[in-house]
N, C-alpha and C positions, 0 to 999 in steps of 0.2 A: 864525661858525665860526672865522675867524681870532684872537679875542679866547678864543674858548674852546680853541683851541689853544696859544694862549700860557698859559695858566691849566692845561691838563692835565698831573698828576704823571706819569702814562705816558710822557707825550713826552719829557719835560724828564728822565728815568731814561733811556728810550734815548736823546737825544741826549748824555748825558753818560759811558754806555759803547754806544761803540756797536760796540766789539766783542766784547760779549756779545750781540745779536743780529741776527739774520736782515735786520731790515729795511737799506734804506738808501734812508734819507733826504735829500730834496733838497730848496729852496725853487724852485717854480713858479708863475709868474705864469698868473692866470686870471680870467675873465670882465670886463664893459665896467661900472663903470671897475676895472682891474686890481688884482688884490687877489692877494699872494704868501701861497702855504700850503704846508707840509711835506707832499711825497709821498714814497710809493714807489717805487725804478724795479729793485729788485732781481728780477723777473718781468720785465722787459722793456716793462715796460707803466704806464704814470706812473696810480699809483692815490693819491688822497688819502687819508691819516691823518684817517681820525672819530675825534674826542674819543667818550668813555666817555657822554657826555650824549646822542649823536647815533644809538648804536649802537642802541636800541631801537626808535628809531621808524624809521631805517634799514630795520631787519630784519621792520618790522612792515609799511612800504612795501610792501616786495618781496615777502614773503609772501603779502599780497593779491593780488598781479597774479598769480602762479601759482595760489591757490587761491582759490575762489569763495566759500568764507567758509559758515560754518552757513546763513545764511536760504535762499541759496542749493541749499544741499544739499536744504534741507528742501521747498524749492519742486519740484523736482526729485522726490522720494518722492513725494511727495503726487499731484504729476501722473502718474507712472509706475506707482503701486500703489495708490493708494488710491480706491475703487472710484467716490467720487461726482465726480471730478475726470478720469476715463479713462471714456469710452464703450466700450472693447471691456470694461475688468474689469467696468463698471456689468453688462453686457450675460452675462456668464460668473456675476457673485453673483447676477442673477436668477432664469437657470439653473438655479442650483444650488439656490436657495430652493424651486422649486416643483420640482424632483424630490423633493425631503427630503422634501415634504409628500404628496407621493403615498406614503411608504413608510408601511406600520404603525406603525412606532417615529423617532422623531425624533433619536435616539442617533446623533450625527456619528461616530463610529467603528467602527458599524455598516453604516451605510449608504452613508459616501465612496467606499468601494472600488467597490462597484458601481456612482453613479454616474459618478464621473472614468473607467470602464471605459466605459461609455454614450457620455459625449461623445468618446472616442478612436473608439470605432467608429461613430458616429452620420455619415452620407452626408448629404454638401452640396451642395446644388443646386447652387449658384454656382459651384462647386471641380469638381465631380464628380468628387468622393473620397473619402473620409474622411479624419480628420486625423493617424489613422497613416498614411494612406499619402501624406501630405505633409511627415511627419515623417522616417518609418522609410523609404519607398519600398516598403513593403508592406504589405497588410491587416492588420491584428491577431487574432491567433485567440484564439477567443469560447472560456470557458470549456467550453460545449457540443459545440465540436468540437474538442477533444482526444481525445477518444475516437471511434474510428470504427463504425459503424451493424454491428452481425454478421451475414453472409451468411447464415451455417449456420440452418437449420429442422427443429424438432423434430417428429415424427409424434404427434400427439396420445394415441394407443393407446398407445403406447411410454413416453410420461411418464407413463398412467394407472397401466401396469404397474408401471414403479420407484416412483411413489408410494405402490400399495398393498404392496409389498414392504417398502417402508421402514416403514409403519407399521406394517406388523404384528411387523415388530423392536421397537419402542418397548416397555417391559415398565414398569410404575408402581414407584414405588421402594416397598420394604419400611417399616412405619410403625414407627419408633420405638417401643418398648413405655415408657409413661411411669409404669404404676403400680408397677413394683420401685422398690421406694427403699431404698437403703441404711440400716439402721437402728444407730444408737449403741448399743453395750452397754459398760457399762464393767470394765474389768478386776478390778476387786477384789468381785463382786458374788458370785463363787462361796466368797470371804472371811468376809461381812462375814455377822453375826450377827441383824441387822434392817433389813428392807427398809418403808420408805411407803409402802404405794402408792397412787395418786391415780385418784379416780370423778371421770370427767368427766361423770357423767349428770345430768338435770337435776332434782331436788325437785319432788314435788308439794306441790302447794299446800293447806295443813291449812284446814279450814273448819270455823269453831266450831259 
């Protein structure tokens, strides 16, 4: 580092104005056996000047130690979500396979809604809960109780009456009459000096 110090044009540009910038540079002795390098101490704080050769792997160092780098990451998904690597998701896609297969239609967009509604209210021995109400802190209402049961009771006689009152309102609608047809005549006919007129009827047939 020392040799490639002596060789970097950066350095050798700021040590020759060096009051065009920020830094200030110093020679400090370091490590066994002592080797003098150009630092920093304008921060208060003696930092060495990396040559432009140093800076990459430098920054590639230290990048590592804070981030754990792709295979890392991927090791991480794989065990967190993907289902043959995690016992609980294994456990939730098998689930989810043999509800699908009990529905008539196998159409995921169909039939998700009802089951993920299934497994929220589905009561677990071990929990003695369900999982909305380990979630939410209360039961989930079932689409069939939204609507509450009606007290009120009809007298049977009473609907037979309004029903025969109502039907005997019902009247059949009037039929359209289909054989008037409009027929063409043309204007100049009361005109015109000679009319064609045309037998649609059919020829018998001459026999010798």
């Amino acid at each position: 580092m020392v040799n490639n110090q002596k060789c970097d044009k950066e350095l050798s540009d700021i040590l020759a104005h060096r009051d065009k910038s920020s830094l200030v540079l110093q020679y400090f002795p370091m490590g066994d056996p002592t080797i003098e390098l150009y630092c920093d101490i304008a921060s208060n704080r003696i930092r060495p000047f990396v040559p432009e050769v140093y800076r990459k792997k430098g920054f590639s160092s230290l990048y590592t130690i804070s981030h754990p780098g792709i295979k890392a990451t991927v090791k991480l998904v794989e065990e967190r979500y993907h289902r043959a690597g995690n016992g609980q998701v294994e456990t939730l896609h098998r689930q989810l396979k043999a509800a699908i297969r009990s529905h008539s239609t196998r159409q995921r967009s169909t039939v998700d809604p009802t089951i993920h509604l299934g497994f929220r209210a589905a009561w677990k021995e071990d929990k003695q809960a369900t999982t909305a109400e380990m979630l939410y802190g209360t039961p989930i209402r079932l689409p069939g109780e939204f609507l509450s049961p009606s007290s009120s009771t009809i007298d049977p006689a009473t609907f037979v009456g309004k029903l025969r009152e109502t039907m005997q309102e019902l009247l059949p609608l009037t039929p359209k009459q289909q054989t008037h047809r409009a027929v063409f005549i043309s204007k100049d006919l009361s005109t015109c000096s000679h009319v064609f007129l045309r037998t649609d009827t059919i020829k018998k047939v001459r026999r010798v």
